[in-house]
N, C-alpha and C positions, 0 to 999 in steps of 0.2 A: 443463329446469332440474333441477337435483342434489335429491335428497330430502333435506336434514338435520336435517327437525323444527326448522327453525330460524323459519319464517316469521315465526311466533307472537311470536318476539324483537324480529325485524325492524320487526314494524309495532309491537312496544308501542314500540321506540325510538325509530323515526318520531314515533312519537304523542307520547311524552316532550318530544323535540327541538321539536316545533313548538310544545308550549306553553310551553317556555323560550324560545319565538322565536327559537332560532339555526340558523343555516344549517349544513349539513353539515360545509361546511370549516369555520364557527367550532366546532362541537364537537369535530369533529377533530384542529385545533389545542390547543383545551384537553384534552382526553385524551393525548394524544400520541400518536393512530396517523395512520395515512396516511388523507386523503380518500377515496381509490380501494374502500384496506378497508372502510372504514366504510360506504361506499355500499353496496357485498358485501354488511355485515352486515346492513344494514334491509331490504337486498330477499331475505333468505334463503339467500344461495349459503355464506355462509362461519358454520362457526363457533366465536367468540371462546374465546380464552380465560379461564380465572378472571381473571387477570391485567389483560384488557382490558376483560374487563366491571367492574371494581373499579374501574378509571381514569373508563370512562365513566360510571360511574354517579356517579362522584365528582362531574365535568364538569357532568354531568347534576343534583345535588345529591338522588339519589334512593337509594334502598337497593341495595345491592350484591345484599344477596340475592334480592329481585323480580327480579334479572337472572339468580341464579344459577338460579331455581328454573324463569324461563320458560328460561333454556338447557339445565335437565336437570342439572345440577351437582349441585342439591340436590335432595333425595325432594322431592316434589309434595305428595303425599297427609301427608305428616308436619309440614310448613313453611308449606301451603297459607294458616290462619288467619292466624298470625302475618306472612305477608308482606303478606296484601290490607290486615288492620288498621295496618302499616307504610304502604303504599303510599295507600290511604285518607287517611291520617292528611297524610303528605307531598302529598300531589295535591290537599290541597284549597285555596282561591285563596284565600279569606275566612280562612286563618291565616297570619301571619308569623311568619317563621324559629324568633322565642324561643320563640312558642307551640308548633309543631309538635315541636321539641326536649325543652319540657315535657310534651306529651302521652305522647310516645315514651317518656320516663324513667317517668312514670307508670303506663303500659302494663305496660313493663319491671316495674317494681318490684312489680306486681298478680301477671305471670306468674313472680315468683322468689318470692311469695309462697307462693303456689300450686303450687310445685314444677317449674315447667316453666325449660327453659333456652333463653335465645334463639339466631336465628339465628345472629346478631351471634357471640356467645360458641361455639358450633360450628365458624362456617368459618374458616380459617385466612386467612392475603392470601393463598393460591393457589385457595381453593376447595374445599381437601378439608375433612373434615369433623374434628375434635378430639372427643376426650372430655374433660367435663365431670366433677365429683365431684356429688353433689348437695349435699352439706357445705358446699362453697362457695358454690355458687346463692343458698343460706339463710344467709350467714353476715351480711349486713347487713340481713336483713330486722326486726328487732326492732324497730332503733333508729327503723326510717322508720313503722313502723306505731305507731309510740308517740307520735312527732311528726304525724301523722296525727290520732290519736285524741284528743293535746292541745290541737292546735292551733299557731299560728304563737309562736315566743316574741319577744317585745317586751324590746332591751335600754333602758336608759336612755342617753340622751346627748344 
């Protein structure tokens, strides 16, 4: 078998797929690659590109970048935290969709506090990587930590 440092992919996707309960072909389908590839890709011989890991993960309802960073697309060591607390966050069973959506923004809004930029905001749809301003990162941070600090507002009606 061909070395591509892929394995590692392979089986989180396997492991992904099975706890979505869908069959190879039904992921397949929903991604839009071929059966055959996909198979390749869980067991390590092929590997994806941006393009197709963005599809499956889509498929998959998971973070694109947990794919990008087990395939090497994205630094490891730089993206490392932010994708397990992504990946964490989305893998756990006891939160639905809104919730996991809410935590993410939450997350989100902690680390643009705090000056960091996310994944998200980095990778482009192909995988490479964008520069960010830090100006912008901070540019709605104010207003959320002041509705934060206030509290919820209550209209009348």
């Amino acid at each position: 078998m061909a070395s591509l440092n892929v394995g590692n992919l392979g089986e989180y996707l396997r492991e992904q797929r099975r706890n979505a309960q869908l069959s190879l072909r039904q992921l397949a389908d929903a991604a839009g690659v071929s059966n055959p590839y996909l198979s390749q890709i869980e067991r390590g011989l092929r590997k994806p590109s941006a393009e197709v890991l963005q599809q499956v993960a889509k498929a998959l309802r998971i973070s694109a970048e947990t794919l990008y960073v087990r395939a090497g697309i994205l630094d490891a060591e730089r993206d490392l935290n932010e994708v397990e607390t992504r990946a964490v966050i989305l893998a756990d069973p006891t939160l639905d969709e809104r919730q996991k959506q809410v935590l993410l923004q939450i997350y989100e809004s902690f680390r643009k506090e705090n000056g960091f930029v996310s994944g998200e905001e980095r990778a482009s749809d192909t995988g490479t990587l964008a520069v960010a301003e830090d100006d912008d990162a901070d540019s709605d941070v104010g207003s959320d930590t002041e509705d934060r600090e206030t509290g919820p507002q209550r209209t009348a009606g």
